[in-house]
GULOPA-797794 format. One record per residue: residue number from 0; x, y, z of N, C-alpha, C, O in turn. Coordinates in Angstrom, 1 decimal. Example, Ala and Ser with C-alpha at 12.3 -4.5 7.8 and 13.67 -1.06 7.14 Angstrom:
BEGIN
<pos:0; n_east:13.2; n_north:-5.7; n_up:7.8; ca_east:12.3; ca_north:-4.5; ca_up:7.8; c_east:13.2; c_north:-3.3; c_up:7.8; o_east:14.2; o_north:-3.3; o_up:8.5>
<pos:1; n_east:12.8; n_north:-2.2; n_up:7.1; ca_east:13.7; ca_north:-1.1; ca_up:7.1; c_east:12.9; c_north:0.0; c_up:7.9; o_east:13.4; o_north:1.1; o_up:8.0>
This chain:
BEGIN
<pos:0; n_east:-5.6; n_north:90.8; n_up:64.6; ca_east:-6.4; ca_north:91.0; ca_up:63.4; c_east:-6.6; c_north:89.6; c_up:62.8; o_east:-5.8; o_north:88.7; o_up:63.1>
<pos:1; n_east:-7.6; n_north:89.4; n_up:62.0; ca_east:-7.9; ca_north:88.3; ca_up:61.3; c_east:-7.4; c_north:88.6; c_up:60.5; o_east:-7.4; o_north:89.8; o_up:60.0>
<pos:2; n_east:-6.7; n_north:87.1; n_up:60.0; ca_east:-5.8; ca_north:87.1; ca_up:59.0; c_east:-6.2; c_north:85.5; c_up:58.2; o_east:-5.4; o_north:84.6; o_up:57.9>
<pos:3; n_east:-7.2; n_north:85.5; n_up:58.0; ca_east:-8.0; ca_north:84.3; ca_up:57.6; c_east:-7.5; c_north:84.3; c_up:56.2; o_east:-6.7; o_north:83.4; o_up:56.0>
<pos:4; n_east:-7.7; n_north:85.1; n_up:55.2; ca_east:-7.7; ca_north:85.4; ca_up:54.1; c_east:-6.0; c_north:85.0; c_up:53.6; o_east:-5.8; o_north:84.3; o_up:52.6>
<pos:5; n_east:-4.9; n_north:85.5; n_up:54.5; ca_east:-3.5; ca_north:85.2; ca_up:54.4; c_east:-3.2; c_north:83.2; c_up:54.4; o_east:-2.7; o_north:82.5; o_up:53.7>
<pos:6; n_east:-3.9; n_north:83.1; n_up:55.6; ca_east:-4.0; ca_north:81.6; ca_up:55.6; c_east:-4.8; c_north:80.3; c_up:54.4; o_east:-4.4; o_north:79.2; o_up:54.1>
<pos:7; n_east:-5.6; n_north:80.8; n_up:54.2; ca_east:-6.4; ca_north:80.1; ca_up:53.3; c_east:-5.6; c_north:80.1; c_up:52.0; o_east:-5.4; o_north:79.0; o_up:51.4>
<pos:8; n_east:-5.1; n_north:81.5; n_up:51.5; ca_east:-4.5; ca_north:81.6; ca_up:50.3; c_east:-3.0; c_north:80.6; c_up:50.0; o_east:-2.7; o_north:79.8; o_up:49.1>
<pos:9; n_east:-2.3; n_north:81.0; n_up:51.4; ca_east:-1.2; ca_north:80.3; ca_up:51.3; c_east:-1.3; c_north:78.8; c_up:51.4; o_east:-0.5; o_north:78.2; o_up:50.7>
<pos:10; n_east:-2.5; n_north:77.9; n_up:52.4; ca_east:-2.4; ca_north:76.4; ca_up:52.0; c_east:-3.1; c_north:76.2; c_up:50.9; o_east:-3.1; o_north:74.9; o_up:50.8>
<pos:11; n_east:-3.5; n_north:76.6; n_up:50.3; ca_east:-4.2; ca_north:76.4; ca_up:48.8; c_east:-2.9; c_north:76.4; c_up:48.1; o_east:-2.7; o_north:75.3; o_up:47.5>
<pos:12; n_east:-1.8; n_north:77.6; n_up:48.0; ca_east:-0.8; ca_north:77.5; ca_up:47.2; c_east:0.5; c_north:76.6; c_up:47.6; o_east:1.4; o_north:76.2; o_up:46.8>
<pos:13; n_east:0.3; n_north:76.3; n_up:48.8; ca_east:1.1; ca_north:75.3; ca_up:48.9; c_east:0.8; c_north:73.9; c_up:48.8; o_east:1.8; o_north:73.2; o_up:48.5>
<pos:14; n_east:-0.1; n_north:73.5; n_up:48.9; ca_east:-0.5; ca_north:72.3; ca_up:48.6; c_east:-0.9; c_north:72.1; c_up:46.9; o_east:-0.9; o_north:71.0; o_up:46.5>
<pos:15; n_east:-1.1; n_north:73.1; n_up:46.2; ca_east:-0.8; ca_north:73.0; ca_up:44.5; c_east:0.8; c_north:73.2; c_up:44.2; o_east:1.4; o_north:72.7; o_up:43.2>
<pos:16; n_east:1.3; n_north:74.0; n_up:45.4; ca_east:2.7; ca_north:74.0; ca_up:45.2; c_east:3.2; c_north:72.2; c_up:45.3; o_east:4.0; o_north:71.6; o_up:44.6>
<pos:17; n_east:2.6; n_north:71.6; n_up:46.2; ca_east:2.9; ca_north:70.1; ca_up:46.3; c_east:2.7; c_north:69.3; c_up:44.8; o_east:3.5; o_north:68.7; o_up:44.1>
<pos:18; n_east:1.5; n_north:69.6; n_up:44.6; ca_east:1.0; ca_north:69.1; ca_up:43.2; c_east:2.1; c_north:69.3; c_up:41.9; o_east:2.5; o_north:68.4; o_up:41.2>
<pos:19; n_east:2.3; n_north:70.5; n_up:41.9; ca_east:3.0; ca_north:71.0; ca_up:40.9; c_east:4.7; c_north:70.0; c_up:41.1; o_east:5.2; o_north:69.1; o_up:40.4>
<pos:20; n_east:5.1; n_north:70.5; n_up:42.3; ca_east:6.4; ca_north:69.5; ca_up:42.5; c_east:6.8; c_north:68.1; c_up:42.2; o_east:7.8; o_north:67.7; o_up:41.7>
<pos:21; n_east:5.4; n_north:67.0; n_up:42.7; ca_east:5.2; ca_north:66.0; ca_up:42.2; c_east:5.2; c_north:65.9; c_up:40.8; o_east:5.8; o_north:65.0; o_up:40.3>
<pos:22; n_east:4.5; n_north:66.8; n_up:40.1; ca_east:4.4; ca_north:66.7; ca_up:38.4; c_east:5.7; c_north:66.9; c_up:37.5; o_east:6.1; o_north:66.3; o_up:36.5>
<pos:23; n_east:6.3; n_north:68.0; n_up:38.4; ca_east:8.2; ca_north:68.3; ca_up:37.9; c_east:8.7; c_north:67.3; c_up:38.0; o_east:8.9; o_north:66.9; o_up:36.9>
<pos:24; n_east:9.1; n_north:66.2; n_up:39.1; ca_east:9.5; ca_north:65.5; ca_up:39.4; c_east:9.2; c_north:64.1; c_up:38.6; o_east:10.2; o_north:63.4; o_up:38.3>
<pos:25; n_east:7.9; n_north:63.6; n_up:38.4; ca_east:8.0; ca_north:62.6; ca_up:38.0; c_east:7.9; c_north:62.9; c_up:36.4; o_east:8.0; o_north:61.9; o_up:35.8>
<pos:26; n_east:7.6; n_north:64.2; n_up:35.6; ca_east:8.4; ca_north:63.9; ca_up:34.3; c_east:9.8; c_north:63.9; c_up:34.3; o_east:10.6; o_north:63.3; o_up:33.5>
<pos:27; n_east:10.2; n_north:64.7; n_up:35.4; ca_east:12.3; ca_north:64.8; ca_up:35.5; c_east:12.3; c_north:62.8; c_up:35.7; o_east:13.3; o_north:62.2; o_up:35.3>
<pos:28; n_east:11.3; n_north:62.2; n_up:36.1; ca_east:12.5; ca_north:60.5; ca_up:36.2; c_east:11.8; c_north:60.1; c_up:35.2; o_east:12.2; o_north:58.9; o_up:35.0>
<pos:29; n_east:10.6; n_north:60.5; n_up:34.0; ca_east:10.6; ca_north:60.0; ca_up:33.1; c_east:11.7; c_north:60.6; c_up:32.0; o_east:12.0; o_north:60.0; o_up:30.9>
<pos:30; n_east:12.1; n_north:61.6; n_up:32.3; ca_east:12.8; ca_north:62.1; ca_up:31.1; c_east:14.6; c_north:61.3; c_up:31.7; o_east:15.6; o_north:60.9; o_up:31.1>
<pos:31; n_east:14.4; n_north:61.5; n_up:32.6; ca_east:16.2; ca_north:60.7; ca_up:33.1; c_east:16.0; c_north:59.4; c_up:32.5; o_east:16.8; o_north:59.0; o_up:31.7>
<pos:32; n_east:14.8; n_north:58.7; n_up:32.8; ca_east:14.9; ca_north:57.2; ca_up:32.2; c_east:15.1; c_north:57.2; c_up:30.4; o_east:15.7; o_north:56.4; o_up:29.8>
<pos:33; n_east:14.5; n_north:58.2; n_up:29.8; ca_east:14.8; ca_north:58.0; ca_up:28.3; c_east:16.0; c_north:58.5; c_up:28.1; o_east:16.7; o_north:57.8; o_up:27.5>
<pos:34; n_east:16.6; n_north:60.0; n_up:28.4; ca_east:17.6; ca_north:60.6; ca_up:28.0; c_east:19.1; c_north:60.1; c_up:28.4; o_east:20.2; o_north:60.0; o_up:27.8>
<pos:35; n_east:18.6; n_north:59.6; n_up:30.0; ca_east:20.0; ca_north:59.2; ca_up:31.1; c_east:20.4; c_north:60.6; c_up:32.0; o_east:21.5; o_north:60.6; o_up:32.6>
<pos:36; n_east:19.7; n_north:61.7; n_up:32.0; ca_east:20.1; ca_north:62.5; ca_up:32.8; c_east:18.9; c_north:63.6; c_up:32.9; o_east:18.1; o_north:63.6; o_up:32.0>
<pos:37; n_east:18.8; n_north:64.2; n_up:33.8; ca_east:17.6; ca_north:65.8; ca_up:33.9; c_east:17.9; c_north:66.4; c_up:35.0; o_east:18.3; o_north:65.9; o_up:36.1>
<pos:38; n_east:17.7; n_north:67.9; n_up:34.5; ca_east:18.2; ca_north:68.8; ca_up:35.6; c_east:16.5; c_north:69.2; c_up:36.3; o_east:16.4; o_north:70.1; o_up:37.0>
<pos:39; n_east:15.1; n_north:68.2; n_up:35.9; ca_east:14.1; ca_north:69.1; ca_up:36.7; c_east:14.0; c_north:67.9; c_up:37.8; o_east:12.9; o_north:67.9; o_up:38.4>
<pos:40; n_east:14.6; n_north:67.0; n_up:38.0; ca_east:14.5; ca_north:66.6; ca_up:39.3; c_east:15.0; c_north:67.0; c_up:40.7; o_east:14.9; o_north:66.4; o_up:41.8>
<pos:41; n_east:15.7; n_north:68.1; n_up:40.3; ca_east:16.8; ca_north:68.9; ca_up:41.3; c_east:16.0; c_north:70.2; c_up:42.0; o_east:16.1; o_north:70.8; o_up:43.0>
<pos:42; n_east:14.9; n_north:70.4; n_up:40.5; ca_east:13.9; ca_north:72.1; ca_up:40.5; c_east:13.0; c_north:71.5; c_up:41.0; o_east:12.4; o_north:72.3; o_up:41.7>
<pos:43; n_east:12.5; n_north:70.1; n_up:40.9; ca_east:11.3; ca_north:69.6; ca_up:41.2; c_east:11.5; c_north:69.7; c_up:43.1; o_east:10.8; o_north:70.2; o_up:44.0>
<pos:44; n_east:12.8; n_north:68.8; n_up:43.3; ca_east:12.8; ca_north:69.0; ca_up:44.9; c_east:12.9; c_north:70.2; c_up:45.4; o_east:12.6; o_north:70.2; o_up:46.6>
<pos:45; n_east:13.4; n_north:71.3; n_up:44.9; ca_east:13.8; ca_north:72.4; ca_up:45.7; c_east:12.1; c_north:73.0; c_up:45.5; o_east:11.6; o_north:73.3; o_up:46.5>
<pos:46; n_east:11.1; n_north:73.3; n_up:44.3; ca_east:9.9; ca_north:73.7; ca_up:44.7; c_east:9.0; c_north:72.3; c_up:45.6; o_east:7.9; o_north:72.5; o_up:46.1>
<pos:47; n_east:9.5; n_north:71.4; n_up:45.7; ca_east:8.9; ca_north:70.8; ca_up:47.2; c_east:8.9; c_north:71.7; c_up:48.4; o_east:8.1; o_north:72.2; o_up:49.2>
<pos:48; n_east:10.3; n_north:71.9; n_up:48.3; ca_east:10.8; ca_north:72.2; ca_up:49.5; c_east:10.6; c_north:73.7; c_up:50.2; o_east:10.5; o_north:74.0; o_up:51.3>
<pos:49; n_east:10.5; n_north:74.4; n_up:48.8; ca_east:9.4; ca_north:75.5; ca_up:49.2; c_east:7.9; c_north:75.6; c_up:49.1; o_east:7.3; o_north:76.6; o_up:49.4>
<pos:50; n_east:7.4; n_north:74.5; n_up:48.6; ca_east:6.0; ca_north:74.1; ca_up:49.1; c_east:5.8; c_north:74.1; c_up:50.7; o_east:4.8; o_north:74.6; o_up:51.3>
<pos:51; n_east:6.7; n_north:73.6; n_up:51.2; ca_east:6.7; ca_north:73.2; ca_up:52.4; c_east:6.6; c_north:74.6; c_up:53.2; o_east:5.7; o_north:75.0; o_up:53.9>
<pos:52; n_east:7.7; n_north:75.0; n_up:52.8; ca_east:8.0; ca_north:76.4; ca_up:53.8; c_east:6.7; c_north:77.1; c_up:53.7; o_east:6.2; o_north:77.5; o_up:54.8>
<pos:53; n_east:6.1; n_north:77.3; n_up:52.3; ca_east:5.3; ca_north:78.1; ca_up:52.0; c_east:3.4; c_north:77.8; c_up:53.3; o_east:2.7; o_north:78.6; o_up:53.8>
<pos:54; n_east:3.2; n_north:76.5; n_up:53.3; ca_east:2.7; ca_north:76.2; ca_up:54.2; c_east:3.3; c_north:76.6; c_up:55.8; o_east:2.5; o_north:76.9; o_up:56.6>
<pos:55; n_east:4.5; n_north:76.6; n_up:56.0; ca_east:4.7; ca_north:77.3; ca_up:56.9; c_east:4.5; c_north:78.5; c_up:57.6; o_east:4.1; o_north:78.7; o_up:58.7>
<pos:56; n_east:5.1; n_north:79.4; n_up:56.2; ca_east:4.6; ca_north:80.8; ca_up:56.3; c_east:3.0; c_north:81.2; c_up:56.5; o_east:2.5; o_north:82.1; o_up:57.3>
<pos:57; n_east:2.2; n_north:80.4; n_up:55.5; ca_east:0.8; ca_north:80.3; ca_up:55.9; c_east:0.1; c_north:80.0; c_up:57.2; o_east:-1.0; o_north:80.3; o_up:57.4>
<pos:58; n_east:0.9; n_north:79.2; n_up:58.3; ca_east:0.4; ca_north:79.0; ca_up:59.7; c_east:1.2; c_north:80.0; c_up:60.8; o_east:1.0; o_north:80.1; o_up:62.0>
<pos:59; n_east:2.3; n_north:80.7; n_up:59.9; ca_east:3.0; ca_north:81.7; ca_up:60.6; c_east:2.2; c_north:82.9; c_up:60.6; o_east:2.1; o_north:83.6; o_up:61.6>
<pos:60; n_east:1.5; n_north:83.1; n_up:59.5; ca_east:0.8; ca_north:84.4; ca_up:59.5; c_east:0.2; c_north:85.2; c_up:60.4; o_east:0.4; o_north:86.3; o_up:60.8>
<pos:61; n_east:-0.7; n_north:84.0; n_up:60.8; ca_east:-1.9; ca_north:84.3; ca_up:62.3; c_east:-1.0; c_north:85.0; c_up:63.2; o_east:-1.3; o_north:86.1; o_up:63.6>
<pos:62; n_east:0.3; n_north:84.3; n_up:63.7; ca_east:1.3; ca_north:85.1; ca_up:64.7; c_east:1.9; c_north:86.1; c_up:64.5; o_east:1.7; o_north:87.2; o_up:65.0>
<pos:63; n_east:3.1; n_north:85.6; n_up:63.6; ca_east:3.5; ca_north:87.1; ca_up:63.0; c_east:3.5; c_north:87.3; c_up:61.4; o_east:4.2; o_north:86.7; o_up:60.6>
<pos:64; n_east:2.6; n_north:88.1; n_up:61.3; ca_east:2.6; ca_north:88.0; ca_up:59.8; c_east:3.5; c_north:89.0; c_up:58.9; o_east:3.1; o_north:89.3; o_up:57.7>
<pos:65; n_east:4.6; n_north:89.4; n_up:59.3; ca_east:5.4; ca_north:90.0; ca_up:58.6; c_east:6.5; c_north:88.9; c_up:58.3; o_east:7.0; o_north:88.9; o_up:57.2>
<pos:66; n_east:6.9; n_north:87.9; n_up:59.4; ca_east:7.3; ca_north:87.0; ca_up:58.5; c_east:6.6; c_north:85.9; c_up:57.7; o_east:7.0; o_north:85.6; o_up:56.7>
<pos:67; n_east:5.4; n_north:85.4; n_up:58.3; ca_east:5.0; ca_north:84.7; ca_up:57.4; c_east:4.8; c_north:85.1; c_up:56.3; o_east:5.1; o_north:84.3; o_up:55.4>
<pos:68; n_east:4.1; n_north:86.2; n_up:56.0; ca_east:4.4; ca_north:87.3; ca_up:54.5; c_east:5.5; c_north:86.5; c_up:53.7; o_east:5.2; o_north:85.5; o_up:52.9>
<pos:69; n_east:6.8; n_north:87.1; n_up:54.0; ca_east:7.9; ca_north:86.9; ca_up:53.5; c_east:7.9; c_north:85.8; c_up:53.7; o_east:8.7; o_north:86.0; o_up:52.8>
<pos:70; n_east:7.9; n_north:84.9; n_up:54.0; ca_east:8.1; ca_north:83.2; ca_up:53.6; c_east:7.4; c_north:83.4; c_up:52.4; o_east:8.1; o_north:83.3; o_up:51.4>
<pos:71; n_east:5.9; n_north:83.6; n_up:52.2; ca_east:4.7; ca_north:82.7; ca_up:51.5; c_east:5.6; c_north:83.6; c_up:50.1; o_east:5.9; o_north:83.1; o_up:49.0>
<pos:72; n_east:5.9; n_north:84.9; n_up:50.4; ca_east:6.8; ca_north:85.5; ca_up:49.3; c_east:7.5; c_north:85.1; c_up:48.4; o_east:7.2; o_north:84.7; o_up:47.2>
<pos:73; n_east:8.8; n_north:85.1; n_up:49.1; ca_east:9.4; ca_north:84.2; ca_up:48.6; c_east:9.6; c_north:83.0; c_up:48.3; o_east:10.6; o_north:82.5; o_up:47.7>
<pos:74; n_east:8.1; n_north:82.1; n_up:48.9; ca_east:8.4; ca_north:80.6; ca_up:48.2; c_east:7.8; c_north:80.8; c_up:46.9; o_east:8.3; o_north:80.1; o_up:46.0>
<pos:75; n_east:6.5; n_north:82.0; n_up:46.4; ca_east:5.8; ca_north:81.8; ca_up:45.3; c_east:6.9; c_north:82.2; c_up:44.7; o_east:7.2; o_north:81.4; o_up:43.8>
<pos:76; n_east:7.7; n_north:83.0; n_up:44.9; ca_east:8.7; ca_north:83.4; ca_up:43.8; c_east:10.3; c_north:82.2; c_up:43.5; o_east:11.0; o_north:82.1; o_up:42.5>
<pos:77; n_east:10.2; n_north:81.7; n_up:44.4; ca_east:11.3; ca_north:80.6; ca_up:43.8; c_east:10.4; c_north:79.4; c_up:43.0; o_east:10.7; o_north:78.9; o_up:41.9>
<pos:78; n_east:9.2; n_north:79.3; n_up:43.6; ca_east:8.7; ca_north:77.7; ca_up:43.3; c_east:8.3; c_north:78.3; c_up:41.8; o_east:8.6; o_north:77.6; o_up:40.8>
<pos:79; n_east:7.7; n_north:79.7; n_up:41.6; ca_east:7.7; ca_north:79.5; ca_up:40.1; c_east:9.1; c_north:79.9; c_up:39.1; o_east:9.1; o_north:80.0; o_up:37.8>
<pos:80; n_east:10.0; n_north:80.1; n_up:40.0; ca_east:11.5; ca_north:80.1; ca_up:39.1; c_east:11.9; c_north:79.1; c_up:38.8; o_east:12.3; o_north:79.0; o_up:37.6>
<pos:81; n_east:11.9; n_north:77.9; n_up:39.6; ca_east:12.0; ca_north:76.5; ca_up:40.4; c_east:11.4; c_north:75.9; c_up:38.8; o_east:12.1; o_north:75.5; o_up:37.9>
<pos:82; n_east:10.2; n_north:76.0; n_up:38.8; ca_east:9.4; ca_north:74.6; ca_up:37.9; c_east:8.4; c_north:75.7; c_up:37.2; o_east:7.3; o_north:75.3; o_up:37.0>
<pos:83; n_east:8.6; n_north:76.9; n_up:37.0; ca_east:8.2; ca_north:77.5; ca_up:35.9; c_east:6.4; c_north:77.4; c_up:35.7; o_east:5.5; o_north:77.8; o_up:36.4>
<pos:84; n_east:6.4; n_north:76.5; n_up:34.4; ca_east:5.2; ca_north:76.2; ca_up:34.2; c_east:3.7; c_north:75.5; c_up:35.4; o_east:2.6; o_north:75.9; o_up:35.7>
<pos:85; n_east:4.4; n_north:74.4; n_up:35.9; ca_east:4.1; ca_north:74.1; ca_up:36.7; c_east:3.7; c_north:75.0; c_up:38.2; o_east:2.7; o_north:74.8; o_up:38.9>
<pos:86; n_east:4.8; n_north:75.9; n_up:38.4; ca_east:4.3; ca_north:76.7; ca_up:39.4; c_east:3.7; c_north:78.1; c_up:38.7; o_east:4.4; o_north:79.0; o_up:39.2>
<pos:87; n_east:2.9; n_north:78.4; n_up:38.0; ca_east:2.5; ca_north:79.4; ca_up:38.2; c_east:0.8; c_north:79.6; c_up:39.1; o_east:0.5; o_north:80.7; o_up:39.6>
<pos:88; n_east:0.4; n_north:78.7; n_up:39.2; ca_east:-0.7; ca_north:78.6; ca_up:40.5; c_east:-0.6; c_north:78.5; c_up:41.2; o_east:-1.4; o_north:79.2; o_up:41.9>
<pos:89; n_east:0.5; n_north:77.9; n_up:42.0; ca_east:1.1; ca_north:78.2; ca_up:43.0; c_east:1.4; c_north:79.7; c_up:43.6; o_east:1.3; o_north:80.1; o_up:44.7>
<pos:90; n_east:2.0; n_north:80.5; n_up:42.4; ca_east:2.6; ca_north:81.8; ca_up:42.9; c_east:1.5; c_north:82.4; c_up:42.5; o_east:1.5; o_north:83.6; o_up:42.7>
<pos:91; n_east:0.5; n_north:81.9; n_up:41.9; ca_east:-1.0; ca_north:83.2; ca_up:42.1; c_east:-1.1; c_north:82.9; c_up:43.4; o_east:-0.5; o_north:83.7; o_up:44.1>
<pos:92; n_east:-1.6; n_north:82.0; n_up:44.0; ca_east:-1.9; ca_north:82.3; ca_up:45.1; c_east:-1.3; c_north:82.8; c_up:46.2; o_east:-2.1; o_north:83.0; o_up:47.2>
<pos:93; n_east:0.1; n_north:83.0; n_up:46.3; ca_east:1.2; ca_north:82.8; ca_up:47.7; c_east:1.7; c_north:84.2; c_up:47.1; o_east:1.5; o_north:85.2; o_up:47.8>
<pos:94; n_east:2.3; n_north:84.2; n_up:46.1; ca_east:2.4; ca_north:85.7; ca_up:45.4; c_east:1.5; c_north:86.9; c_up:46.5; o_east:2.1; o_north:87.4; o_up:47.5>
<pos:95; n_east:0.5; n_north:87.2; n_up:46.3; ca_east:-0.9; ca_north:88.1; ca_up:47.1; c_east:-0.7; c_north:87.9; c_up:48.2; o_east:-0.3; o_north:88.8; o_up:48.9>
<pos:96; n_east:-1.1; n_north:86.5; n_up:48.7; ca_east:-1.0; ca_north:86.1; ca_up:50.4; c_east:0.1; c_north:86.7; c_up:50.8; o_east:-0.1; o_north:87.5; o_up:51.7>
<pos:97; n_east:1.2; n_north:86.6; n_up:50.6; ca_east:2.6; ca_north:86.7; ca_up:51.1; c_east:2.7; c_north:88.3; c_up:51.2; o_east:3.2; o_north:88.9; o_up:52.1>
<pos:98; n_east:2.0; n_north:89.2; n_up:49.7; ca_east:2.0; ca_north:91.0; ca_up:49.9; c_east:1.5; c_north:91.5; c_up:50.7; o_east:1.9; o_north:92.5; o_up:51.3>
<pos:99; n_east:0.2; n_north:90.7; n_up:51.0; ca_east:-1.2; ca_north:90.8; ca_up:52.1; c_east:-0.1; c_north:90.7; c_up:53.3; o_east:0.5; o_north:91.7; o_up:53.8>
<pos:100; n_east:0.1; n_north:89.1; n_up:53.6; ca_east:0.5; ca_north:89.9; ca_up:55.1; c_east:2.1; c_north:90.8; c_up:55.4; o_east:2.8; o_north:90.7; o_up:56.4>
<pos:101; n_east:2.3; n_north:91.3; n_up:54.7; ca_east:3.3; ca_north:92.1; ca_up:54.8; c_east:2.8; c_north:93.3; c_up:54.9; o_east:3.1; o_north:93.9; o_up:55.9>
<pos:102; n_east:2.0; n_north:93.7; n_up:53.7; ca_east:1.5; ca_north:95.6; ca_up:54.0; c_east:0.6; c_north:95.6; c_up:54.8; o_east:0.4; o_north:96.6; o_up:55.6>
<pos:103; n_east:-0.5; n_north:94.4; n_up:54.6; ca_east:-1.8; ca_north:94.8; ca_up:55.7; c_east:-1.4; c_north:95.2; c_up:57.5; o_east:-0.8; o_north:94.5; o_up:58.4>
<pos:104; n_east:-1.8; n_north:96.3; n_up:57.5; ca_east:-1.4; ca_north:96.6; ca_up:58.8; c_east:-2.5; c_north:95.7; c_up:60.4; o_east:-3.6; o_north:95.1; o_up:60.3>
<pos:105; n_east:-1.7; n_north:95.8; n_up:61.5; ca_east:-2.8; ca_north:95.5; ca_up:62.3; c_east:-3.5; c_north:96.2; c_up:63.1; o_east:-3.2; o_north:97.3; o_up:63.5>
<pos:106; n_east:-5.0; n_north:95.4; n_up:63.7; ca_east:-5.5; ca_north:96.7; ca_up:64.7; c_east:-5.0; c_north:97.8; c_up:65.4; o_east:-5.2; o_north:99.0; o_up:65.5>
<pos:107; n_east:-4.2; n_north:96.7; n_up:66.0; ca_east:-4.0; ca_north:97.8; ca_up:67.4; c_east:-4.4; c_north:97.5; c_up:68.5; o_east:-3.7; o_north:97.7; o_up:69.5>
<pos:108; n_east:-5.9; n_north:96.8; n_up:68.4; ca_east:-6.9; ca_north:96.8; ca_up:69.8; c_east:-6.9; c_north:95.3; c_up:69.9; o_east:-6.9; o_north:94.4; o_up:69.1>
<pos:109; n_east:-6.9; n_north:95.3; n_up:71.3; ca_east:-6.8; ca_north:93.2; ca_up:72.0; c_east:-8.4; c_north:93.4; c_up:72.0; o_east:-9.1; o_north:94.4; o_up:72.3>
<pos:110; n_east:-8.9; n_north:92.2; n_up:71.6; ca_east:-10.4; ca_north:92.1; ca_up:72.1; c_east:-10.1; c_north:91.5; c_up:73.4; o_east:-9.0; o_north:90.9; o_up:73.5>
<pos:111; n_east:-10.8; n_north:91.6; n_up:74.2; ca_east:-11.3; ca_north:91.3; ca_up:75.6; c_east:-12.5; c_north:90.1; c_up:75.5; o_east:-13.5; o_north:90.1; o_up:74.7>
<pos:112; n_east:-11.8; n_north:89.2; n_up:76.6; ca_east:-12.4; ca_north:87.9; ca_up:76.6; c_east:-14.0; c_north:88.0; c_up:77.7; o_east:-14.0; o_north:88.2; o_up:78.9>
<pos:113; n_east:-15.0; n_north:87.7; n_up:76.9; ca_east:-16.0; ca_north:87.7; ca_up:77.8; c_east:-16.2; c_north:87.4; c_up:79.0; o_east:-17.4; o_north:87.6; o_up:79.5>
């Protein structure tokens, strides 16, 4: 089955998931440089780091999309635990993607190669 729609969604949200992480991040080393200490450069790397996966899950899809589902799943759901404000665009988009390929079922039928 085409699963275009799973793919598209998830590098969209991971690549704002990137965006978003960079933005956590570099207010967490502006705020360490004024205060002397911040706990969002710790949230900032860990929604990197499910940026990352979350792009993963999005090229997992096409193959098996029940796990890449659950990847793109659960990165929207950490990256917006993670950095909150920042990730909520993120988890619109990876949020759906990630339900899509979990419930959407598949054909059934191999197309035949001309």
């Amino acid at each position: 089955m085409n699963r275009t729609t799973e793919l598209v969604l998830g590098i969209i949200g991971g690549l704002i998931g990137f965006g978003g992480a960079f933005l956590a991040l570099f207010v967490g080393s502006v705020d360490e440089a004024i205060n002397g200490t911040s706990e969002l450069n710790g949230l900032g790397t860990s929604a990197f780091i499910f940026s990352a996966l979350a792009i993963i899950g999005a090229i997992l899809v096409k193959f098996k999309p029940k796990l890449g589902g659950w990847l793109m799943l659960i990165s929207g759901i950490a990256i917006l635990i993670s950095i909150s404000l920042f990730g909520v665009v993120p988890a619109l988009f990876l949020i759906p993607a990630g339900l899509m390929g979990i419930i959407r079922k598949s054909n059934g039928k191999k197309e035949k190669a001309a």
